[in-house]
C-alpha positions in Angstrom: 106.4 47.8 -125.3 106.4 44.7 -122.9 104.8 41.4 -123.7 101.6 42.1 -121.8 100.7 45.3 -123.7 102.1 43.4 -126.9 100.1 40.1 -126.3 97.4 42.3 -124.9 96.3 44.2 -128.1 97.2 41.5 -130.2 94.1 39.5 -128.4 96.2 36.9 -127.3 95.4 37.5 -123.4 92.3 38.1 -121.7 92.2 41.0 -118.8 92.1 38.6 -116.2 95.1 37.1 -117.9 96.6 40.5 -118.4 96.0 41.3 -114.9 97.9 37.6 -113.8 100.9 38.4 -115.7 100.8 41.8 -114.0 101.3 40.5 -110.8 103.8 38.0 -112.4 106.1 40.4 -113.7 105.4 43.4 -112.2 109.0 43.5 -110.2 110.8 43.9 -113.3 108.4 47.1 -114.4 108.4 50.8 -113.8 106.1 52.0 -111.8 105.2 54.5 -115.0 104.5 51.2 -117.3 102.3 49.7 -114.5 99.8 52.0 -114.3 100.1 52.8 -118.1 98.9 48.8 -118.4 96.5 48.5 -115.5 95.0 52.0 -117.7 95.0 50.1 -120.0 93.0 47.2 -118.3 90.9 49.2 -116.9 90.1 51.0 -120.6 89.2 47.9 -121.6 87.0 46.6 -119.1 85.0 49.8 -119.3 84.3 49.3 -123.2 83.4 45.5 -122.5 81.1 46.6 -119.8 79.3 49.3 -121.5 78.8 47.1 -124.7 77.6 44.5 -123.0 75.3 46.6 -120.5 73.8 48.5 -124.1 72.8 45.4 -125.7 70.9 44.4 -122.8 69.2 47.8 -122.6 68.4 47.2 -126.4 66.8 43.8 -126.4 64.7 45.0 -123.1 63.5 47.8 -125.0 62.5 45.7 -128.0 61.9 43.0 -125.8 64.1 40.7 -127.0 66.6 38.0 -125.5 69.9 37.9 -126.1 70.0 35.1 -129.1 67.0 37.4 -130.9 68.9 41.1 -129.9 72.1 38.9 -131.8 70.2 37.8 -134.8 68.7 41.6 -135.3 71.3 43.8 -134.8 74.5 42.0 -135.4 75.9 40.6 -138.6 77.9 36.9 -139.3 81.3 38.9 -137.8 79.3 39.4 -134.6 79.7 43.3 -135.7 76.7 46.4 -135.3 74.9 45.9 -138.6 76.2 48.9 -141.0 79.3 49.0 -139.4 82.5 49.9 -140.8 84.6 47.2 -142.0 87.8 48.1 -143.9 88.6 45.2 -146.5 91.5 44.8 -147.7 90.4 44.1 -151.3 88.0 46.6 -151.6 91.5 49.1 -151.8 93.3 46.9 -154.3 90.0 48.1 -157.1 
């Protein structure tokens, strides 16, 4: 794995930061890898988008803004209310 996909999903770079370092390093890359990454990218983008675009068609149905569509449906992690969270310490019991 090269450091953009590592620092990548470890949520240390951004897409548009992914992307620069693309460009950056992209001589010393297969051609394979590339467009496994820019996938990648693109994978990503897609999710953000659709979240995004969802909440908005929530809080317009509900007519809510953003801040109230926030306070309803998401909890302190910024998680979907009733979402699954694995915790660690819930296993050790």
């Amino acid at each position: 794995m090269c450091q953009i996909c590592r620092k990548f999903k470890k949520g240390s770079l951004t897409v548009e930061d992914a992307r620069e370092e693309l460009e950056e390093q992209a001589e010393y890359l297969s051609e394979d890898h590339i467009e496994e990454i820019e996938e990648m990218l693109f994978q990503a983008e897609d999710t953000y988008d659709y979240i995004q675009e969802r909440k908005k068609q929530i809080a317009d149905e509900d007519s809510l803004d953003y801040e109230e569509y926030e306070d309803r449906y998401m909890d302190d992690d910024g998680l979907p209310e009733g979402s699954d969270k694995y915790d660690l310490e819930d296993e050790d019991e």
